[in-house]
Structure formats: C-alpha cells, structure tokens
C-alpha positions as CSV (number, residue, x, y, z in Angstrom):
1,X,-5.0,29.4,-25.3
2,X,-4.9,28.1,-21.7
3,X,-6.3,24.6,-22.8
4,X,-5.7,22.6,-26.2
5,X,-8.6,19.9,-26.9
6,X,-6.5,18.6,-29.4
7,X,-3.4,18.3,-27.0
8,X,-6.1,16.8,-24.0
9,X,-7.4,14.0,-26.8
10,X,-3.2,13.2,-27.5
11,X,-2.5,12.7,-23.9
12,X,-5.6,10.6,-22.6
13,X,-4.1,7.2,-24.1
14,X,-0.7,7.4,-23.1
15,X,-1.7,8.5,-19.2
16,X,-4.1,5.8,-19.2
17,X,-0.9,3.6,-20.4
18,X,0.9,4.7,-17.3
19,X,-1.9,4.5,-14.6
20,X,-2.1,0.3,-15.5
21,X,1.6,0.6,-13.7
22,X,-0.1,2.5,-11.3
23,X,-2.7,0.4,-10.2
24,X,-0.2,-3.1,-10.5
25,X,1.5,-1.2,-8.3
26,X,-1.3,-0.4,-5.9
27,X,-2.6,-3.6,-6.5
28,X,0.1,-6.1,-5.9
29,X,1.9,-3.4,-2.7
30,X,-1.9,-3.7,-1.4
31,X,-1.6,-7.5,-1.4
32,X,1.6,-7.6,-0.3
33,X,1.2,-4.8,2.8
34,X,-1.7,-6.8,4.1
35,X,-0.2,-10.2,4.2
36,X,3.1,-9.2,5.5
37,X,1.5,-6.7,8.0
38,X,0.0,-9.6,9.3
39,X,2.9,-11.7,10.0
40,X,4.4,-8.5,11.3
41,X,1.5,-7.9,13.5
42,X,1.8,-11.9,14.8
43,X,5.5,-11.9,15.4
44,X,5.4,-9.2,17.8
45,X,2.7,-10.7,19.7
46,X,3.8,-14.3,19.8
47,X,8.2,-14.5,19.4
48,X,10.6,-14.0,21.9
49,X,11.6,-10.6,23.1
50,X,14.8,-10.2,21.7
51,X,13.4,-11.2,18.2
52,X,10.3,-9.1,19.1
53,X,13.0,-6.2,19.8
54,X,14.5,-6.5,16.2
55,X,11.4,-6.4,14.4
56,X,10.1,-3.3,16.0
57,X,13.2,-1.9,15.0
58,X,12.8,-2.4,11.5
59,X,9.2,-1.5,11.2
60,X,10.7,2.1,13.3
61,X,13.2,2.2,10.5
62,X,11.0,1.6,7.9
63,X,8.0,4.0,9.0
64,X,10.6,6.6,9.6
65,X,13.1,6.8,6.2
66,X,10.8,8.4,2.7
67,X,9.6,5.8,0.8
68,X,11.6,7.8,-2.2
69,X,15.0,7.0,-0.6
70,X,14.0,3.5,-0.1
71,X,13.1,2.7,-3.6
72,X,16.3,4.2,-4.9
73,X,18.6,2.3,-2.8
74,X,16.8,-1.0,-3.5
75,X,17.0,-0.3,-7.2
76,X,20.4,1.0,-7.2
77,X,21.5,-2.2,-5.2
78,X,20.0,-3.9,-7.8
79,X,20.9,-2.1,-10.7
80,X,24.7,-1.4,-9.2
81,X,26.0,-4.9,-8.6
82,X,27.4,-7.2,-11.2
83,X,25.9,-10.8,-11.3
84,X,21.9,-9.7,-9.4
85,X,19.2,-10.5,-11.2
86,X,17.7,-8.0,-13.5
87,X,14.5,-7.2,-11.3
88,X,11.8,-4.7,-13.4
89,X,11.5,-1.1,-12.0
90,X,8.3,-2.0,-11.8
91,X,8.6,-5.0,-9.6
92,X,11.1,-3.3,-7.6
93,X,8.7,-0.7,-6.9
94,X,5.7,-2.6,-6.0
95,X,7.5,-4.8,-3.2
96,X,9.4,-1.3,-1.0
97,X,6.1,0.0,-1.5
98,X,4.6,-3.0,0.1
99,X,7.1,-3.8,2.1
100,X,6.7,0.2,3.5
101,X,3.4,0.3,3.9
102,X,3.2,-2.9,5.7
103,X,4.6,-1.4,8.6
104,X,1.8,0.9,9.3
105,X,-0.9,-1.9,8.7
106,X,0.9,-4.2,11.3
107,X,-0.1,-1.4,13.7
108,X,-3.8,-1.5,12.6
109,X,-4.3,-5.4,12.9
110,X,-2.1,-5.2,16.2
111,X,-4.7,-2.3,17.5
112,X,-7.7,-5.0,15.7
113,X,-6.5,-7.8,17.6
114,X,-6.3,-5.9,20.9
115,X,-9.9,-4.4,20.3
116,X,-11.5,-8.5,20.9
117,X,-12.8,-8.6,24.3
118,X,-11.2,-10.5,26.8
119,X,-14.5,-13.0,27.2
120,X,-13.8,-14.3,23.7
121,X,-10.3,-15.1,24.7
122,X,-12.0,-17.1,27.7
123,X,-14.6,-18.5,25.5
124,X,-12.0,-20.2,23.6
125,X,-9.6,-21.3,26.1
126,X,-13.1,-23.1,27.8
127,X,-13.7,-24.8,24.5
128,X,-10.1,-26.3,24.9
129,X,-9.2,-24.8,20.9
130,X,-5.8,-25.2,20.5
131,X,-3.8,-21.6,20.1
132,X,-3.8,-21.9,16.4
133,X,-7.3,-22.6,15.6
134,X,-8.4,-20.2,19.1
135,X,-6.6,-17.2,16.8
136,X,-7.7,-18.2,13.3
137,X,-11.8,-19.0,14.2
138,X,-12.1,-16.6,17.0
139,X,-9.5,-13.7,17.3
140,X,-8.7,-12.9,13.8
141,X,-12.1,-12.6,12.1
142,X,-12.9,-10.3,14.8
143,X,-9.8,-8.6,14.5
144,X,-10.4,-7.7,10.6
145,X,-13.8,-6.7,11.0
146,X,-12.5,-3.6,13.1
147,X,-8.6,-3.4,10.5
148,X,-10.7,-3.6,7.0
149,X,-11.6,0.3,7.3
150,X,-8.1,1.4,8.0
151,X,-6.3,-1.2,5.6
152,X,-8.4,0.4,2.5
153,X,-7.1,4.1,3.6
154,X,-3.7,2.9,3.6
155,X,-4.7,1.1,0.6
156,X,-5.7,4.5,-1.1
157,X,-2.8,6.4,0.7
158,X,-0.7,3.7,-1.5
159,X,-2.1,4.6,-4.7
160,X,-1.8,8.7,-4.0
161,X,2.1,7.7,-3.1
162,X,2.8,5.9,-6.5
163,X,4.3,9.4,-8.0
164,X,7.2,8.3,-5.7
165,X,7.9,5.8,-8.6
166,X,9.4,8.3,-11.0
167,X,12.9,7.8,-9.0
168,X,13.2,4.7,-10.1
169,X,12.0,5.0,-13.8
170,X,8.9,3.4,-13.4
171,X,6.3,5.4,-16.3
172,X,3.4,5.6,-14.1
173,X,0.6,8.5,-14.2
174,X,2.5,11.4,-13.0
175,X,5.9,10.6,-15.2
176,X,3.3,10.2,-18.3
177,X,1.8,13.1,-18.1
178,X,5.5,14.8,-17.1
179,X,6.7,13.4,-20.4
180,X,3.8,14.4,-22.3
181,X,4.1,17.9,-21.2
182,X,7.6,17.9,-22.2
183,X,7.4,16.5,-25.3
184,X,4.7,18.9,-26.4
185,X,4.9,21.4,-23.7
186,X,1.3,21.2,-22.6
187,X,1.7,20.9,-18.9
188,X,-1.9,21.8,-18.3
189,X,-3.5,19.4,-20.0
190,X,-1.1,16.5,-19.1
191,X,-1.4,17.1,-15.5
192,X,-5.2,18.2,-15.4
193,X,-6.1,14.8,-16.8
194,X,-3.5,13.1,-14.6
195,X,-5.2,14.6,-11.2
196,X,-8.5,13.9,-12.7
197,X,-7.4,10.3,-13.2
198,X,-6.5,9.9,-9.6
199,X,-9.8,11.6,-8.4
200,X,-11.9,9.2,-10.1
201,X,-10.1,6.5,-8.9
202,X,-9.7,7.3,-5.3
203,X,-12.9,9.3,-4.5
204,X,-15.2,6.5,-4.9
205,X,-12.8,4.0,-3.5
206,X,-12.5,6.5,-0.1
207,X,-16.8,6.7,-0.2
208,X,-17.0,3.0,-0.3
209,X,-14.1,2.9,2.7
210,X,-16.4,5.0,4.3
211,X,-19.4,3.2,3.6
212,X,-18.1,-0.2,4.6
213,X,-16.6,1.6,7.9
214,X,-20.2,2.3,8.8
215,X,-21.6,-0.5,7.9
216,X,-19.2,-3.2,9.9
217,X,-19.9,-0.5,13.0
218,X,-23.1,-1.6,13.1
219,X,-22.9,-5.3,13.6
C-alpha cells in the first residue's frame, strides 16, 4: 500500500510536537528580525559614514552567506569552546535566523521610510518637533503602514526556511517527520502530513498578508 492510516494516525502527534519548535522559532526570529531591522534601518540613515560603511557590510555579508552555514558555525562556536554557555539548539537557531532575516527587513523599512513625502518632513520641521519625536509621531507610522505587507512575507519566508534547523539538531517539522519515516520507514505519510502542516499554516497567513496589503493601499 502506497498510504498506511495507521502509520498517518502514529505520526500526527509527534510532527505536531516538532512544528511548536517551528513556530517559537518563527515566532521569536519574527520578533527579533523586525526590531533589529529597525535599528539596522536607523543606523544607516542617521550614524556617521564610516560606521554607516561597516554596517552595510555586514548586512552584505549576512544577506549573501546560507542561513544553513550560519547556524552551524554559531552552534559549533558554541558547542566547540570550553567554558561558553550551554545555549539550546533551539535558541541558537531562532536568534541567526533573526538576526539573517533582519537584514532583508532593514531594506523594507529603509524603502518605508523613503516612501513619506517630503511635505510631511516640512510639516514637522514647521511645527518645531524635535528629531526624535519628528521620526517617531510622523515618519515612522507612516513608514510601517507601507513595511507591514513585506515584513509578514518575510515573516512567512521565515517559517518555510525553518527546515534549515535540522543542521543544528533542532527536532522541528521536517526532522520529525524525517525521523518518523526512518524509524518506521513510512516516508509518505511522514512528509505528506509534514507539507500539509506547513500549507495550513502559511496559506492563510499569505491570504491575510494579502488582504492587509490591500487594505492599507487604500487609505
């Protein structure tokens, strides 16, 4: 038989098991992408060129190494040298997957914060707001209206990239049902449910992107 029901009903429980470290780690590399993006985005406006140089650098290096090699040397740093902390896999693997992604959402709030028209910019500077509260009340609202679209496609980009996790031991979806398959060599049933898994999860996620995207073009 091509399909076991029996083998289907073994694997649901333990590939829902491993797609709670799947979405922690979407969750919290979300979280941490879109605040550090951010400060990324900031810094490259507002420090001095030579700083400004060096950041743009390491966003260029991070955007252009696999997120797989990054998560192995992270972990291996940590798991190679006497007297480091013992960081989780897990934990591990949430922050380079932040920390990667973030690169590529600095480039959606820098392109956010360049799409407010100039006349606000005045507007402010004629109501004598200081910088600080000119960029908080008036550029960067503005700015996320036209970022939120793309941050939730990176957002679900994130969550079809968590496989990548495997290279560091984390058990997430994919490795479940790789295990499962292994252990009872039902391959088709393991990874059936797996992709299934992630299509319920991302489809609606990518509608509602969608829908929001529409709906904040409007206004």
């Amino acid at each position: 038989m091509i399909w076991n029901w029996e083998f289907a009903a073994e694997a649901l429980p333990l590939l829902l098991r491993g797609f709670v470290n799947t979405l922690i780690a979407t969750g919290v590399g979300t979280l941490i992408a879109a605040v550090l993006g951010l400060i990324i985005a900031i810094a490259i406006r507002s420090l001095p060129r030579w700083i400004n140089w060096l950041i743009r650098l390491l966003v260029a290096f991070v955007r252009n190494t696999p997120l797989v090699m990054q998560l192995m040397f992270v972990y291996f740093i940590f798991a190679g040298i006497p007297g480091l902390v013992d960081v989780p896999a897990l934990v591990i693997g949430f922050i380079v997957i932040g920390i990667h992604y973030s690169t590529y959402m600095s480039e959606s709030y820098r392109a956010g914060i360049d799409s407010v028209p100039p006349g606000q910019h005045e507007a402010a500077t004629a109501l004598s707001l200081p910088p600080v509260r000119k960029f908080t009340a008036v550029v960067l609202p503005q700015a996320l209206r036209a970022t939120i679209p793309s941050l939730g496609n990176y957002a679900v980009a994130m969550f079809k990239d968590t496989p990548f996790l495997f290279a560091i031991s984390v058990v997430e979806l994919v490795t479940s049902a790789q295990q499962f398959g292994a252990a009872k060599f039902a391959y088709t049933e393991a990874f059936t449910l797996a992709g299934i898994i992630f299509l319920a999860a991302s489809y609606p996620t990518s509608l509602l992107i969608q829908r929001l995207e529409k709906r904040l073009a409007t206004y």
